[in-house]
py3Dmol code that shows the C-alpha trace and the ligand (Angstrom):
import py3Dmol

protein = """\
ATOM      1  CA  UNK A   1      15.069   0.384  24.229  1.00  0.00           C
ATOM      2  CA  UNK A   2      13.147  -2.129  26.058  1.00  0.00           C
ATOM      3  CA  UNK A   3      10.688  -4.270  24.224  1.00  0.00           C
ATOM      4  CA  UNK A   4       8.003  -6.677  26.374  1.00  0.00           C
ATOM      5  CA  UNK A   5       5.864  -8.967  24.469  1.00  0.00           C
ATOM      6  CA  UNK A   6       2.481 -10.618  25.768  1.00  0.00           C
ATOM      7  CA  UNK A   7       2.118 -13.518  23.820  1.00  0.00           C
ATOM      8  CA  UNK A   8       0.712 -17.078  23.922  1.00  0.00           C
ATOM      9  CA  UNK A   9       3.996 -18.111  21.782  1.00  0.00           C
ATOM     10  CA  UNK A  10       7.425 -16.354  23.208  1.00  0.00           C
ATOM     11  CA  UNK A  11       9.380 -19.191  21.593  1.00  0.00           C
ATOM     12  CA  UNK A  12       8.262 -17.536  18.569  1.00  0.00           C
ATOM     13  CA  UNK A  13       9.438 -14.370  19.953  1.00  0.00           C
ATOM     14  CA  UNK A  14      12.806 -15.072  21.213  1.00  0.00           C
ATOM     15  CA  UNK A  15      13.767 -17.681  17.974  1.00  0.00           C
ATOM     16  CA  UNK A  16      12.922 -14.538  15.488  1.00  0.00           C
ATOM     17  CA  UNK A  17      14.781 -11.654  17.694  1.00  0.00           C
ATOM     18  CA  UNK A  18      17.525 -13.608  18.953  1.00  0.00           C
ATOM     19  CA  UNK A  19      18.919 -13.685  15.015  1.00  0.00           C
ATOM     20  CA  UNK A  20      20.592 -11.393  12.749  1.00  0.00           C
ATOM     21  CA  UNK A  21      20.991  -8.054  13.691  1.00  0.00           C
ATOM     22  CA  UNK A  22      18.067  -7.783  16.326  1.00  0.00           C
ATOM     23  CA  UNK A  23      20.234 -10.939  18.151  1.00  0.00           C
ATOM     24  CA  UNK A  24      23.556  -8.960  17.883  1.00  0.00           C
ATOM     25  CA  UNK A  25      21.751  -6.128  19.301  1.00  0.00           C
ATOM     26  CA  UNK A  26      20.474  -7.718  22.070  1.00  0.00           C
ATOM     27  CA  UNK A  27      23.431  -9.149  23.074  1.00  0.00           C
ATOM     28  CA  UNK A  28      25.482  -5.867  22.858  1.00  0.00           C
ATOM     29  CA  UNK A  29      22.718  -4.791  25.760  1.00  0.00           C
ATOM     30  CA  UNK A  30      21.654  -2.001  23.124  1.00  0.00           C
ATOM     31  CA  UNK A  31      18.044  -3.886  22.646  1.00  0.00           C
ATOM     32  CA  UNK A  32      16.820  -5.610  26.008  1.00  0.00           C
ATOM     33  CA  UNK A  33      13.951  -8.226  25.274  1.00  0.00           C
ATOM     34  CA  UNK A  34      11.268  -9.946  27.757  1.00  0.00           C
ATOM     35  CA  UNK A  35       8.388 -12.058  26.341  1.00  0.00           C
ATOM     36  CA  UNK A  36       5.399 -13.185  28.933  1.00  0.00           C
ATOM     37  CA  UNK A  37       3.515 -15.835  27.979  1.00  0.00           C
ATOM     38  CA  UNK A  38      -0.275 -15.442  28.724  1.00  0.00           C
ATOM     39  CA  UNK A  39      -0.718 -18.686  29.701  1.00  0.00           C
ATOM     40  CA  UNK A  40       1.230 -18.418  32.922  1.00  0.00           C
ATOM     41  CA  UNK A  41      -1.419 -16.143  33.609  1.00  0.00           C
ATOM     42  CA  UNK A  42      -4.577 -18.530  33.025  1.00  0.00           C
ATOM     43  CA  UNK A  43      -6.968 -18.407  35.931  1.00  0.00           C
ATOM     44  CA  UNK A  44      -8.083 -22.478  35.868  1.00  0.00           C
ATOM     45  CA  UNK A  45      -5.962 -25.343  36.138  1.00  0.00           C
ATOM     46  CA  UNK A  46      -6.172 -26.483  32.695  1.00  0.00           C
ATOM     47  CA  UNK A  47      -4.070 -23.398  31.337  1.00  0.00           C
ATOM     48  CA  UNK A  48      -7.133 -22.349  29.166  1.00  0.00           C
ATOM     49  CA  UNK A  49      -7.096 -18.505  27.747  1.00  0.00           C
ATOM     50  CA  UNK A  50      -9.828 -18.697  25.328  1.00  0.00           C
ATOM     51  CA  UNK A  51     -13.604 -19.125  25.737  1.00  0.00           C
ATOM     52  CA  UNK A  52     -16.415 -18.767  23.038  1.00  0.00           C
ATOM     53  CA  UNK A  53     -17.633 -15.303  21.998  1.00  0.00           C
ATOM     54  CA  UNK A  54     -20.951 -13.761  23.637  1.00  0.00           C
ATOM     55  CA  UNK A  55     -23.748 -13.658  20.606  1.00  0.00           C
ATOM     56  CA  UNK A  56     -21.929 -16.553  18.787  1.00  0.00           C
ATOM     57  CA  UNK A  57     -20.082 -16.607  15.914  1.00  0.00           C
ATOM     58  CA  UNK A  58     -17.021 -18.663  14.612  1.00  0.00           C
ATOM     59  CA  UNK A  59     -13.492 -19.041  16.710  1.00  0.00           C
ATOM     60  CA  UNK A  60     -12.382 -18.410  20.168  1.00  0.00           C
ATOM     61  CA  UNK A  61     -11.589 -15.060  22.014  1.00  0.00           C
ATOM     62  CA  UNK A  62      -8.964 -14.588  24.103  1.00  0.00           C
ATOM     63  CA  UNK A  63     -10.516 -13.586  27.610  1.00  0.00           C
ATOM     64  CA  UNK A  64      -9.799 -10.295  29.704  1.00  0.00           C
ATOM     65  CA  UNK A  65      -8.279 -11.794  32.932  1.00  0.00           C
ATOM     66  CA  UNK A  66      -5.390 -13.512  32.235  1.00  0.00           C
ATOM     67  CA  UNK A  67      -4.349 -10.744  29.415  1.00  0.00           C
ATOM     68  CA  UNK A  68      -4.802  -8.093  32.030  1.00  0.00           C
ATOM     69  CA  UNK A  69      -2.374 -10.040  34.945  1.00  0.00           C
ATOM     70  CA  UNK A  70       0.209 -10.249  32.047  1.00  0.00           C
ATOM     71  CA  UNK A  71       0.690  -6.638  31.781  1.00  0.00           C
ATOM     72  CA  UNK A  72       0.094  -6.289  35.307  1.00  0.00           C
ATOM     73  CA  UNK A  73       3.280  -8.537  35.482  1.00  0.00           C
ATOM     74  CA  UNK A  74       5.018  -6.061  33.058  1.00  0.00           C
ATOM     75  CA  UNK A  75       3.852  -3.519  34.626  1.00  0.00           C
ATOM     76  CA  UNK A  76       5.898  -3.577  37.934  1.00  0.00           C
ATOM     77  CA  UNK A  77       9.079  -3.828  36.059  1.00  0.00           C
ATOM     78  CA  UNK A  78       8.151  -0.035  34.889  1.00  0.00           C
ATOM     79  CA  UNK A  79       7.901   2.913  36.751  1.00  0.00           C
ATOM     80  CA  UNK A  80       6.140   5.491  34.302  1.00  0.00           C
ATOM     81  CA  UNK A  81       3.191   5.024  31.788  1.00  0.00           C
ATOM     82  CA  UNK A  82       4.287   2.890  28.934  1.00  0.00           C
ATOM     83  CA  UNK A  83       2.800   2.385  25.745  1.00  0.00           C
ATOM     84  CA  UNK A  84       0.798  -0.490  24.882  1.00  0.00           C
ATOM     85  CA  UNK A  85       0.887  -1.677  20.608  1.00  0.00           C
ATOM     86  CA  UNK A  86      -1.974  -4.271  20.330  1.00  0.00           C
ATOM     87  CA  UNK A  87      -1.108  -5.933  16.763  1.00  0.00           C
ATOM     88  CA  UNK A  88      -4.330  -5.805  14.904  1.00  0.00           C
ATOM     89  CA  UNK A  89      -5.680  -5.610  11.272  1.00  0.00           C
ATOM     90  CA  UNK A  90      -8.002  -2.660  12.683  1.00  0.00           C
ATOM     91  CA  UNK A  91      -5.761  -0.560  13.611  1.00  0.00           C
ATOM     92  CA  UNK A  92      -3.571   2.711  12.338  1.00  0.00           C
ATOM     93  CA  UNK A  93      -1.431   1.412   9.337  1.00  0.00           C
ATOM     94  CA  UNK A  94       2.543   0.955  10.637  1.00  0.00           C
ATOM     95  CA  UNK A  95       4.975   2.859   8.358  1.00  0.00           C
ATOM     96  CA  UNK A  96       8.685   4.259   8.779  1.00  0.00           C
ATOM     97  CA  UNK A  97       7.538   7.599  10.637  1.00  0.00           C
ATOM     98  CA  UNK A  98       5.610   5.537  13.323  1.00  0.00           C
ATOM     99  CA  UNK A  99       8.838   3.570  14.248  1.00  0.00           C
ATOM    100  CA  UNK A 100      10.864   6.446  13.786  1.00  0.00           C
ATOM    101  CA  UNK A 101       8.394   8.233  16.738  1.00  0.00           C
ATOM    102  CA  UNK A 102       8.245   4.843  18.914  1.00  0.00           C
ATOM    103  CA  UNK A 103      12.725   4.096  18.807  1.00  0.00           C
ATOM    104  CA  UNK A 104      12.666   7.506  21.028  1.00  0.00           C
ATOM    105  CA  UNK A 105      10.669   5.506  23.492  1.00  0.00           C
ATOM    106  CA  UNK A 106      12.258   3.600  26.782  1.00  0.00           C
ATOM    107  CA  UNK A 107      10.436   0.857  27.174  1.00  0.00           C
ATOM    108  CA  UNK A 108       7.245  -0.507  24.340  1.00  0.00           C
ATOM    109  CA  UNK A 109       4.642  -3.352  25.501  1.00  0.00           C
ATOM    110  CA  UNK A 110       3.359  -5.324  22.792  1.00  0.00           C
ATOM    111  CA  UNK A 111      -0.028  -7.475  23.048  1.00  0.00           C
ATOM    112  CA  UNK A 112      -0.212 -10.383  20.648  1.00  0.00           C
ATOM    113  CA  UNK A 113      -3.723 -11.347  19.624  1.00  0.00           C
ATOM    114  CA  UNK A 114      -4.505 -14.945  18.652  1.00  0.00           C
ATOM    115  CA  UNK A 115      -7.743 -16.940  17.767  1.00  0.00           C
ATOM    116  CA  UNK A 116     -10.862 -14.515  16.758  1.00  0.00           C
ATOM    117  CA  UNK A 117      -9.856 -11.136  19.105  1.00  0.00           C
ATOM    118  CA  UNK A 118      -9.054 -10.392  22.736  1.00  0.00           C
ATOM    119  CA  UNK A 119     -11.724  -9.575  24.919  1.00  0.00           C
ATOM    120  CA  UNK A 120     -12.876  -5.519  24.085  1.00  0.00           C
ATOM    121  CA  UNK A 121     -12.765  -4.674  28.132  1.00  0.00           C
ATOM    122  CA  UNK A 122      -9.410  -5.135  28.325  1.00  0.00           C
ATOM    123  CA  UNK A 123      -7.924  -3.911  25.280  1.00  0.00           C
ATOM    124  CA  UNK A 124     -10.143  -0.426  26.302  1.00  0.00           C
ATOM    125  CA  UNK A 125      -8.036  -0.979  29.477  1.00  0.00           C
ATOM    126  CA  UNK A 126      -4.595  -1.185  28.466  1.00  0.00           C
ATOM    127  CA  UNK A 127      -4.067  -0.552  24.506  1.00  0.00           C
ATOM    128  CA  UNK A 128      -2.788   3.007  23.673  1.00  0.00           C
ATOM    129  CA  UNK A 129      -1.845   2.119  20.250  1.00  0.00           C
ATOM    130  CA  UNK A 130      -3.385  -0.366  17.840  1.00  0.00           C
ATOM    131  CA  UNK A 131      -1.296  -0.851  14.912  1.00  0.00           C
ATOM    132  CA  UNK A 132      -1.558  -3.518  11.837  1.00  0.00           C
ATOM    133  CA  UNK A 133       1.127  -4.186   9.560  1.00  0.00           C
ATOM    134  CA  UNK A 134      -1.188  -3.908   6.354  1.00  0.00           C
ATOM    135  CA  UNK A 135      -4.211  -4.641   4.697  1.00  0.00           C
ATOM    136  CA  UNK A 136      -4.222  -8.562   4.709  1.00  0.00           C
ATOM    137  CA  UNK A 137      -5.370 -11.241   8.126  1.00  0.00           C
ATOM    138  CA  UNK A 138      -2.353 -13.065   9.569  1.00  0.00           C
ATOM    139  CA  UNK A 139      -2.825 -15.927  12.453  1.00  0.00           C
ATOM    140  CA  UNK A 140      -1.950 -13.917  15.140  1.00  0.00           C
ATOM    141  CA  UNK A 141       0.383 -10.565  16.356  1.00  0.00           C
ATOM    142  CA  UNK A 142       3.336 -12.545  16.709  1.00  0.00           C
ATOM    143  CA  UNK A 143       4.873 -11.707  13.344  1.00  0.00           C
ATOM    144  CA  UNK A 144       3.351  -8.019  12.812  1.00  0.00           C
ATOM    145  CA  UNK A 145       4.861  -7.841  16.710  1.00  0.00           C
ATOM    146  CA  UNK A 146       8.702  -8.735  15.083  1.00  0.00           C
ATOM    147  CA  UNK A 147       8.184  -6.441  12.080  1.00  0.00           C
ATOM    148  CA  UNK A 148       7.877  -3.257  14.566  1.00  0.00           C
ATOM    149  CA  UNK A 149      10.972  -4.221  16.594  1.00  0.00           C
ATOM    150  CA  UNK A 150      13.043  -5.081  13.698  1.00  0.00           C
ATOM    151  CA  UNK A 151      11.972  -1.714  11.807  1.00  0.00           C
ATOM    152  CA  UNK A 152      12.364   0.145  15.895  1.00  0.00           C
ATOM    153  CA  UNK A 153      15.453  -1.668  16.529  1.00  0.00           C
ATOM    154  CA  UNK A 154      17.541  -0.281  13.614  1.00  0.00           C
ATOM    155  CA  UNK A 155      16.608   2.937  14.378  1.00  0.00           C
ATOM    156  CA  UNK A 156      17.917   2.583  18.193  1.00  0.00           C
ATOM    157  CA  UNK A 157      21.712   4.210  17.595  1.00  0.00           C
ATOM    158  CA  UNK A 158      24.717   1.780  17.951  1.00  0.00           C
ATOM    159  CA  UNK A 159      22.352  -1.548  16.220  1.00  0.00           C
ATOM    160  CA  UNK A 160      23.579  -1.207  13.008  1.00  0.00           C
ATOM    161  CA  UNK A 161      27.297  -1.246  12.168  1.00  0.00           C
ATOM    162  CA  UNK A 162      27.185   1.736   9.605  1.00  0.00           C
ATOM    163  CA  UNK A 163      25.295   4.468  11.344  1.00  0.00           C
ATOM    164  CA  UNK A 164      24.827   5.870   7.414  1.00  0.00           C
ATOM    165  CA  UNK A 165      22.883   2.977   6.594  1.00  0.00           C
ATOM    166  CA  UNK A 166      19.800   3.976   8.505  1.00  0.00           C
ATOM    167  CA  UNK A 167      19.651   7.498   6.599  1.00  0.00           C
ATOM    168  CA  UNK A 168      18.925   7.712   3.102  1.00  0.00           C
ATOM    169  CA  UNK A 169      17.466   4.896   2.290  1.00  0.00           C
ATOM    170  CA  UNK A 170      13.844   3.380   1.090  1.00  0.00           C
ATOM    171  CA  UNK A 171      11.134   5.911   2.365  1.00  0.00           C
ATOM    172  CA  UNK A 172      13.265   8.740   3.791  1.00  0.00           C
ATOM    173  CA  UNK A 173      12.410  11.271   1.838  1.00  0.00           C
ATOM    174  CA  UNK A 174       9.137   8.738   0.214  1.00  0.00           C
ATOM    175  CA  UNK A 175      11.578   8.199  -2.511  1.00  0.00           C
ATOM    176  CA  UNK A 176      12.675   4.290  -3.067  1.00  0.00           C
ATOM    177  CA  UNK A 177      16.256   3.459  -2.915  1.00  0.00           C
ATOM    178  CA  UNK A 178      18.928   3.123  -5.794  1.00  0.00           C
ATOM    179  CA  UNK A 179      20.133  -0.170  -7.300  1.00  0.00           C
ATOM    180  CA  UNK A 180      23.047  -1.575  -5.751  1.00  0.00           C
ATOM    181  CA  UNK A 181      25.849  -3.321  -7.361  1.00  0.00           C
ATOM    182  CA  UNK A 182      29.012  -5.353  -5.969  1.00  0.00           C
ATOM    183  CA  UNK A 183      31.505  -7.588  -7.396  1.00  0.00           C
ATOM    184  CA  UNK A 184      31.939  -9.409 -10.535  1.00  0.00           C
ATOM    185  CA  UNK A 185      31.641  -5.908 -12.601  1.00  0.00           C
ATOM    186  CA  UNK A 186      30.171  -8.353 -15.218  1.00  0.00           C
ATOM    187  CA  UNK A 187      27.926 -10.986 -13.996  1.00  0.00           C
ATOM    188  CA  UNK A 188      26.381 -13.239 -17.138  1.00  0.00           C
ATOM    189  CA  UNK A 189      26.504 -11.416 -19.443  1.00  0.00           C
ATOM    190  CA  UNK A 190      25.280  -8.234 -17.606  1.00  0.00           C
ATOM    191  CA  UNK A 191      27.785  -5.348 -16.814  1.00  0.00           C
ATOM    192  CA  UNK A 192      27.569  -3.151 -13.715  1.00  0.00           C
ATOM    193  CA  UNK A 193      26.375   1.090 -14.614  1.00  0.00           C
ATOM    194  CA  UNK A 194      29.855   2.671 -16.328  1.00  0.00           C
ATOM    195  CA  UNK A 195      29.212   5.557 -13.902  1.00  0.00           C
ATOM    196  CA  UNK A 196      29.806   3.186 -10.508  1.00  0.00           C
ATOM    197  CA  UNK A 197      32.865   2.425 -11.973  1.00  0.00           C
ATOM    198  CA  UNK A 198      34.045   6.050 -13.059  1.00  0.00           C
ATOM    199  CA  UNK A 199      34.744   7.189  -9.467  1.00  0.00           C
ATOM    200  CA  UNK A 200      33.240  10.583 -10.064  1.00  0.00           C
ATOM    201  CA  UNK A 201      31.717  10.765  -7.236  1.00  0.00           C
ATOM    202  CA  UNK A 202      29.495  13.800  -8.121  1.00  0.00           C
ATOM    203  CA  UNK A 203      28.455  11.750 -11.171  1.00  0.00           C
ATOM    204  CA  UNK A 204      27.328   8.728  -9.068  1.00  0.00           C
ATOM    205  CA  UNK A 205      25.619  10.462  -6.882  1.00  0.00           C
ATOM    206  CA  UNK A 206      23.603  12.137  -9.635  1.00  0.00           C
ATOM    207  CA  UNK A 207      22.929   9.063 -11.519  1.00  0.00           C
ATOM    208  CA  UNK A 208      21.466   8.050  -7.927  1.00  0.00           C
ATOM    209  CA  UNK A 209      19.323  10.524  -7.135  1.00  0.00           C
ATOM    210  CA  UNK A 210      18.121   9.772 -10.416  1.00  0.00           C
ATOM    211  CA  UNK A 211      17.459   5.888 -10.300  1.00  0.00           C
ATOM    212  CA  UNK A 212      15.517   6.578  -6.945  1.00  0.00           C
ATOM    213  CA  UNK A 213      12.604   9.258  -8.659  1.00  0.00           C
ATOM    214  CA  UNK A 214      12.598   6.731 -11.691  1.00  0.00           C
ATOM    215  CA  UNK A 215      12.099   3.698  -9.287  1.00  0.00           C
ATOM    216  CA  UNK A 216       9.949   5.488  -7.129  1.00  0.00           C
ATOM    217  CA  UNK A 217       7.323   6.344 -10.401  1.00  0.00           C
ATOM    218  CA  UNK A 218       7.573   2.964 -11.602  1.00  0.00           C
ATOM    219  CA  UNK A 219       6.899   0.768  -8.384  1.00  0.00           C
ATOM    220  CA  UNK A 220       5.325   3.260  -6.054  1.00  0.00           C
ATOM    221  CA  UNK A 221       4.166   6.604  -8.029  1.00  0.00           C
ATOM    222  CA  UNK A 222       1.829   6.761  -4.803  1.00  0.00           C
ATOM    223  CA  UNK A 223       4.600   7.939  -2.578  1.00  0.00           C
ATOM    224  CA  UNK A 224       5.955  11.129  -5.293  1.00  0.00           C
ATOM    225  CA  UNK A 225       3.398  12.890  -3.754  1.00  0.00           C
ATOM    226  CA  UNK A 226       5.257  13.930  -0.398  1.00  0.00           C
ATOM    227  CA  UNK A 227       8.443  13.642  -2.195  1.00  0.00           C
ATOM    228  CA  UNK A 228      10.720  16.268  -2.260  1.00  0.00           C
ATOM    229  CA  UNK A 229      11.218  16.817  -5.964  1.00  0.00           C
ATOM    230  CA  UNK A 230      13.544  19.702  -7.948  1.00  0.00           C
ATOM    231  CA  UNK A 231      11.136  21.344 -10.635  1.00  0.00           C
ATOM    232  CA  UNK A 232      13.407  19.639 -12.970  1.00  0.00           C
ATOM    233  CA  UNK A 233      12.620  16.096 -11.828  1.00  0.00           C
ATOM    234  CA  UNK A 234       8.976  16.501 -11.925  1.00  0.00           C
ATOM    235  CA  UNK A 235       9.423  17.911 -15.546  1.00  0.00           C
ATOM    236  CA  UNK A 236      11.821  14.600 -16.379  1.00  0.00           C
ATOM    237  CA  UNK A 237       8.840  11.994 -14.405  1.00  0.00           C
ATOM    238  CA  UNK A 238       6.172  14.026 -16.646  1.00  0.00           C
TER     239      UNK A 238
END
"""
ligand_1 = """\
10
ADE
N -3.004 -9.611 13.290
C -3.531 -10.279 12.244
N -3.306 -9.645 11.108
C -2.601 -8.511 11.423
C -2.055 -7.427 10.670
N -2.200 -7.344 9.339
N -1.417 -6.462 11.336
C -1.285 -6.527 12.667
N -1.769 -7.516 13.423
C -2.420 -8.500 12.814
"""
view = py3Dmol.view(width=600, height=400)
view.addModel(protein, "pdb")
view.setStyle({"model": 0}, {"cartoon": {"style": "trace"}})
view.addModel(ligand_1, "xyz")
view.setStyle({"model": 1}, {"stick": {}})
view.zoomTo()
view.show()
């Protein structure tokens, strides 16, 4: 997987991916990374990107040009079409199926917005996909940008260590996961489930299944609707 971010801040970019498990991965080759700035692409000599909107209005919009010779810069580095995420509050809600359907990509181009919007004509140009992150305004598509490559990036095979890890867990299945426990088995006061510690294995995994549908109709009752539920756990939730 190949990631390419058009940004006006790739500092931002390559600090955030460049740690933790996204870092490991890019070093390991499994996760390549290239961040254009915009501003390279500015068409006057004072750098400037942004110009005030047509009808008024409040803020700054980022103009068409120097967005459009940014991917055009991308562009040459890839041979067939790509698809273009433009981070916005407008667009189709990101979840775990829509990274699970963009990790089988090659190659992803993201377009960072900043100020009030980029320019319509060339997001009607490029964009295929505009995603948001959720229902809330951030400053820009810098961080919504790092959320989808984190959330791709451990679905890539080889990132993480434990290829178990990126199966059932949160959302797979829209159930929530179990409580986890580690060492002391009593920590102030507060003792770790008897089952964890029984090693019945077919007992732990029941009492797991368990903690997820109660979890699941306690913090997110909207997601029991697609999950896959025995008869007997809807009768137990009801
Ligand atoms: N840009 C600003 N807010 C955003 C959001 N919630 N999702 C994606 N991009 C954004």
């Amino acid at each position: 997987m190949r990631f390419h971010v058009l940004t006006l801040f790739p500092d931002m970019i390559v600090n955030g991916m460049h740690t933790s498990i996204t870092g490991r991965a890019i070093e390991r080759g499994l996760i390549g990374l290239n961040t254009v700035d915009i501003r390279n692409y500015a068409d006057n000599k004072h750098m400037r990107v942004d110009d005030y909107p047509y009808g008024g209005g409040a803020g700054m919009v980022m103009q068409a040009e120097p967005v459009y010779r940014a991917f055009e810069a991308v562009k040459e580095h890839i041979s067939h079409p790509v698809r273009v995420v433009y981070l916005t509050p407008q667009g189709r809600v990101f979840n775990q199926e829509m990274a699970g359907e963009l990790a089988g990509e090659e190659e992803l181009v993201f377009l960072c917005g900043h100020y009030e919007g980029i320019d319509e004509r060339v997001l009607e140009e490029i964009v295929t996909d505009p995603v948001s992150i959720g229902d809330y305004v951030l400053t820009g598509g810098e961080l919504p940008a790092m959320v989808m490559m984190d959330a791709i990036s451990r679905l890539v095979p080889g990132v993480l260590h434990n290829e178990e890890s990126a199966v059932g867990e949160s959302f797979q299945g829209y159930l929530l996961e179990y409580p986890q426990y580690s060492r002391p088995a009593v920590w102030r006061e507060k003792a770790v489930p008897e089952v964890l510690l029984s090693g019945h294995h077919a007992n732990v995994e029941r009492w797991r299944r368990e903690q997820s549908v109660l979890r699941t109709a306690k913090w997110r009752p909207d997601l029991l609707e697609n999950a896959e539920l025995t008869p007997k756990e809807r009768e137990m939730l009801n």
